[in-house]
N, C-alpha and C positions, 0 to 999 in steps of 0.2 A: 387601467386597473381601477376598480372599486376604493375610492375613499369616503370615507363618513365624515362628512365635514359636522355634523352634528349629531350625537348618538338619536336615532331609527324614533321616532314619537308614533305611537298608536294610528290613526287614518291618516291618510292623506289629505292634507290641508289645503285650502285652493285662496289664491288672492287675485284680483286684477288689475296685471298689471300689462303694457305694452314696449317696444320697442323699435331698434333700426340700422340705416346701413345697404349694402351695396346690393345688387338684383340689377332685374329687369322693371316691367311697368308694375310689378307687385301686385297685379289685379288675379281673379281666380278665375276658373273655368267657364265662369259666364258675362267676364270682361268687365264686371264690376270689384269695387274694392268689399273685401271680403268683413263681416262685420265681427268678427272675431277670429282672431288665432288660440289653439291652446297649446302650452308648452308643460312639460313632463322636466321637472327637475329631482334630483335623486337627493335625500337625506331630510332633514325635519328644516322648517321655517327658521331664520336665525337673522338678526340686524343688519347685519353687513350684508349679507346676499340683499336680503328687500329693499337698503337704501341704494344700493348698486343696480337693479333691476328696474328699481324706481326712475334712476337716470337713465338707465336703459328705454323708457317707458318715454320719456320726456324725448329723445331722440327719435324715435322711430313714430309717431305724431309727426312729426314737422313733414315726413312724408305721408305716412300714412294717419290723417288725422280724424278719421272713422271707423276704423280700426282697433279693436280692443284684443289684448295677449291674457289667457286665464291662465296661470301659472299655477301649476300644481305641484304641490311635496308629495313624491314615493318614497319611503323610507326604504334602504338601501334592501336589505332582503328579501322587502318584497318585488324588487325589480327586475329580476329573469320572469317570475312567473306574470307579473302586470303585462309586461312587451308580450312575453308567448301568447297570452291571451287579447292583448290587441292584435296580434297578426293572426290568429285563427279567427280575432269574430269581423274584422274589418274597422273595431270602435277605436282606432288610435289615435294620438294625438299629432299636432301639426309639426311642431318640435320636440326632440327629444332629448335630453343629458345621456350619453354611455360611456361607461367606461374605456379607457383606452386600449385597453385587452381585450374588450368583448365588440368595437365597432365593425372585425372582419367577419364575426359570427354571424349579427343581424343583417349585414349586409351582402352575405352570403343566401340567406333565406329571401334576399328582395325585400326585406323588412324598409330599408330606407331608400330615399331619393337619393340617384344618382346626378349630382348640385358641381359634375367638374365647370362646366359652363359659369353658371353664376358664381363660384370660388373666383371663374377665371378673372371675371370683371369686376372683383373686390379689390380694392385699391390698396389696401391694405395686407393683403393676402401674401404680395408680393414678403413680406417682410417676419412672415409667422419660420420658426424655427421648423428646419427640414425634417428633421427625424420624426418629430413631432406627427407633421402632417401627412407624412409616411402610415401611421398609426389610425388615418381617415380614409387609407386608400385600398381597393384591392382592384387587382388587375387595372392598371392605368387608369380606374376611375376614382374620383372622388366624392365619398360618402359621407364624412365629418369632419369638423372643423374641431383643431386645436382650441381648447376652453380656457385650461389654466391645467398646470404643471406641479407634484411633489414629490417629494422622497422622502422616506424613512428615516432617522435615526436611533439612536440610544436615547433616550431621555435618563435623568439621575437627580440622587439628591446630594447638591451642591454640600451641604453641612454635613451628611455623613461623611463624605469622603472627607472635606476638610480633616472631621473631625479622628479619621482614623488615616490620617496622612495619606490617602489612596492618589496616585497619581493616575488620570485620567489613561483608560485604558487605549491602544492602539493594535495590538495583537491580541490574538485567542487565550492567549497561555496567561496576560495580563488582565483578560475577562473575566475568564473562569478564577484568576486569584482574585480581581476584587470585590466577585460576590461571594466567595467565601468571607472572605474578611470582614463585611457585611453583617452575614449571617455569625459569626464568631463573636462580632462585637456587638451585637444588636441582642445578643440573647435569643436567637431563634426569634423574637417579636417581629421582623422585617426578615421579609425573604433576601437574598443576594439580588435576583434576578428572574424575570419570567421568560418563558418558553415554550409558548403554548403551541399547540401541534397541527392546529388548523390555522397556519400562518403561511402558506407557500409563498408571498410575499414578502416575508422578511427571511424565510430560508433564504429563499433563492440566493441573498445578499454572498452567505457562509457558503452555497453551491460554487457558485458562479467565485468565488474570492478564491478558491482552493482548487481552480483550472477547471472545475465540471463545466455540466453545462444540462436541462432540461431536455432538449432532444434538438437534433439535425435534421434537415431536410437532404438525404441521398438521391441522387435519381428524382422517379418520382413517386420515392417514398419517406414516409418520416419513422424515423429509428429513434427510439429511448434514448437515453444515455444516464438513466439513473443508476446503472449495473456500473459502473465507471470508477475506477481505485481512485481517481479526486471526488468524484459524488462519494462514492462511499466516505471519505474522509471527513465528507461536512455532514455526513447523516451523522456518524458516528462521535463528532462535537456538538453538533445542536442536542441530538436526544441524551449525548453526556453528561449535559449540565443540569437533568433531570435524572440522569441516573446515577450520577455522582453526588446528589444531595444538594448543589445550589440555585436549583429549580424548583419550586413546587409541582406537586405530582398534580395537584388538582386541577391546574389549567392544560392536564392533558385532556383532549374533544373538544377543546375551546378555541375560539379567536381571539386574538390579543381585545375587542375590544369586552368579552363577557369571561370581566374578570380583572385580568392583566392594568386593564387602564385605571378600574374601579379598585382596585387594589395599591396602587402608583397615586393616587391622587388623594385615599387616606393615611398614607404614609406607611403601607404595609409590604412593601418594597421597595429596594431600591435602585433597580433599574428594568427599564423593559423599553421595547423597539418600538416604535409608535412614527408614525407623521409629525413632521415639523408643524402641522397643522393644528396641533390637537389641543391645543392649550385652553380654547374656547370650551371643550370638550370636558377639560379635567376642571376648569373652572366650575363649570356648570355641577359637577357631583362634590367637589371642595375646593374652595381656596384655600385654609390653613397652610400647606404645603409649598401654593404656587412662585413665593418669592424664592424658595430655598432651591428652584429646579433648573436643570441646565442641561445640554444638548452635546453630543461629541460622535462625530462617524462612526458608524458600523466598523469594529474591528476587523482585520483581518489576519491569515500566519504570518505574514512578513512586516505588518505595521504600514503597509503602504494603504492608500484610499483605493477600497476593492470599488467595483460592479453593485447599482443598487435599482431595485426594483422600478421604470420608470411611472408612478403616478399620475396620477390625473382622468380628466374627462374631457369628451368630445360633444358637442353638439352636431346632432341630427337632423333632416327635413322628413318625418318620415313620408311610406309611401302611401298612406291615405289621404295625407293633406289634399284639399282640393284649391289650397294655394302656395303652391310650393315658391313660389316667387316671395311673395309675402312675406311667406314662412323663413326663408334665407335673407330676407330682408331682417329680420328680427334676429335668426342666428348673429349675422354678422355687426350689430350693433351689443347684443352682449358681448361677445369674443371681441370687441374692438379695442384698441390700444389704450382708451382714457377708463373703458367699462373692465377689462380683461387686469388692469394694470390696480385701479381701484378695487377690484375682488380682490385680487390676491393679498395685499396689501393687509386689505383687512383681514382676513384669514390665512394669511403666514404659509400662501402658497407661490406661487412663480408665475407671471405671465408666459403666452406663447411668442414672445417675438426677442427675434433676436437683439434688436437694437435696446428694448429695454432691460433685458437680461444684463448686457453690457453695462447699461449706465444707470440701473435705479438700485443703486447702494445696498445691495443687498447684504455685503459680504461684509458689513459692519454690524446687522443684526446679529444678537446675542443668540437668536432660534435660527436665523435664515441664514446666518454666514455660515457655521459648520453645515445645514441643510444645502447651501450653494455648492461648499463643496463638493457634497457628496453625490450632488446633481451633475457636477463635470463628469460622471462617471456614470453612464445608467444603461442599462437594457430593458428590452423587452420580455412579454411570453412570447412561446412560438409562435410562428401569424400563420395561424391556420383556422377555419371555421369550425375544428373541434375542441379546442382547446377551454372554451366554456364550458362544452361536457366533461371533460377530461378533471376541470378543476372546479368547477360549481357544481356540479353535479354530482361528479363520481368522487372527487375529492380523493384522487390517488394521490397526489404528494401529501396531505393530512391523514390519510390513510393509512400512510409507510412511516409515516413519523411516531405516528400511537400506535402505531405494531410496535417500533421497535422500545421506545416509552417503556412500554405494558410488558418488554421482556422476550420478544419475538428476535431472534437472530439477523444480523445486519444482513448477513450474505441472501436470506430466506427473505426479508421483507424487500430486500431491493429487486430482488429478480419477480417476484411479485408484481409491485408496481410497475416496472418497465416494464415487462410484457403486457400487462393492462394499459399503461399508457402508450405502445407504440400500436397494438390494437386499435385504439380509440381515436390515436388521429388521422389513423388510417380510414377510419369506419367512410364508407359512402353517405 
């Protein structure tokens, strides 16, 4: 799934940079070493990624020391249409960052190299977390590699709550009371909490916590299951809290991040669901706020730690590379344990392996421990190659959420949507 590790900056910025790691002889089609690779990363330029990249750059020289990696910034929404248009003109790049929901789609279209081979001979590969590299695969092959890992939480501000005795909330019923209370004590000047309707990533959290589920795979068909009296129950709590008054109306059509964050970070709300990651993010539009803010799992009915959307990205070899060896040579020295481990780190996300999951202390981070949490717990979208249509495109769950928003009948906007969505990932 799509995260913005740094809100979306105007063009795309290019630096160069190189790197390294496991393959074959890394040579290209004409047996020589290739004199540039370029990689395609998603979101704006930021420190942390360059000096990690940079190291990345310094490894992948020692083998390849002729060799230059041109790393470019897409910012995040322009990157369905960037890829569509390098696999219709053939101009794509050697590497490429995708999201962890959208790797079955491009790779469905032959968009990427098929790299189970060179995965196989990654020494390190052995040790990347299963589920994960599930999320690189379709049909017994493998198409991307595990990058870096996150989830969602609550973000809040520590001194309201102090300040009106709010006990951290853990159920729905204690959600929805402590953005009233919020909003009651704040004077209307601070919303309770945001909500915004083009979020199916942090729905899902409230779907999936309340027994729903996105859709099944029957046969060899896929069926809806937004029509569902538990889907129903979390449509009818998420768009509650907007139609109950402790939601602003205004972030209905919106994404948590045009609005919701930019709202959270001038202190004109006091909660909203965001990535463990974001803090770079909300620094960058204000600090004022930033000491006062603090993290706590996605609620759920029963208080237990539900199901949370899993984040992250993959890297890709795409299928124009004319050195695909190279190219996985670079993949696998960014995703590598010291390069994979030092990203995260810095940007408050999760390496892909298991071994350092277990022992790099996460769970005493004041962002990354409740975020760990809520990581023991995660699913996917459905892994189907429509499912990018289904939710970038057509945006049926944002769709069904601002119908019912805007006053459309729960029972009318769901059976809407599920019939458009079991259509769509049917589609051929």
């Amino acid at each position: 799934m799509k995260i913005a590790k740094f809100a979306a900056v105007g063009a795309a910025l290019a630096i160069g940079l190189s790197a390294c790691g496991g393959g074959d002889d890394g040579k290209g089609s004409t047996g020589e070493e290739p004199a540039k690779i370029t990689a395609w990363f998603m979101g704006a330029a930021n420190a942390p990624q360059d000096k990690v990249l940079a190291q990345a750059k310094a490894d992948f020289q020692q083998k390849h020391p002729k060799t230059d990696v041109e790393a470019v910034y897409v910012p995040w929404p322009d990157a369905t249409k960037k890829l569509q248009d390098a696999l219709n003109t053939g101009q794509g790049p050697d590497v490429v960052e995708i999201g962890n929901d959208q790797v079955v789609t491009w790779a469905a279209q032959g968009a990427l190299t098929d790299v189970t081979k060179q995965y196989g001979a990654w020494p390190e590969g052995k040790d990347v977390v299963k589920g994960s590299l599930e999320l690189g695969q379709l049909d017994g092959k493998t198409y991307a590699v595990p990058w870096y890992a996150g989830v969602r939480v609550v973000w809040y501000r520590k001194d309201i709550f102090d300040k009106n005795k709010i006990t951290v909330p853990k159920t729905w019923d204690e959600l929805k009371a402590a953005a009233k209370k919020i909003q009651d004590s704040e004077g209307g000047d601070v919303a309770g909490i945001a909500a915004p309707s083009d979020f199916t990533n942090g729905f899902a959290s409230f779907l999936w916590s309340a027994g729903g589920e996105i859709a099944a795979r029957e046969g060899d068909k896929w069926v809806g299951k937004l029509d569902t009296p538990e889907a129903k129950k979390a449509v009818e709590y998420y768009t509650g809290l907007v139609k109950d008054g402790v939601a602003p109306k205004k972030y209905i059509g919106v994404n948590e991040l045009a609005g919701p964050q930019r709202d959270f970070a001038n202190g004109k709300v006091g909660m909203y669901i965001d990535g463990a990651w974001t803090l770079p993010q909300i620094e960058e539009i204000s600090k004022k706020h930033t000491g006062k803010m603090g993290v706590f799992t996605i609620p759920t009915p029963t208080g237990q730690i539900g199901p949370a959307f899993a984040g992250g990205s993959h890297l890709a070899v795409w299928k124009d590379s004319k050195s695909p060896d190279a190219a996985f040579d670079y993949v696998s020295s960014v995703a590598s344990k010291k390069n994979a481990k030092a990203f995260a780190d810095g940007l408050k996300f999760f390496p892909q392996f298991n071994d350092l999951l277990s022992g790099g202390g996460y769970g005493t981070d004041p962002i990354q421990g409740p975020a760990s949490q809520q990581m023991a717990n995660v699913k996917g979208a459905p892994k189907t190659p429509n499912w990018t249509e289904a939710d970038q495109n057509k945006k049926i769950i944002p769709t069904m959420l601002k119908a019912v928003m805007n006053g459309t009948p729960v029972d009318e906007a769901v059976a809407k949507a599920n019939k458009d969505l079991t259509d769509t990932l049917n589609q051929g």
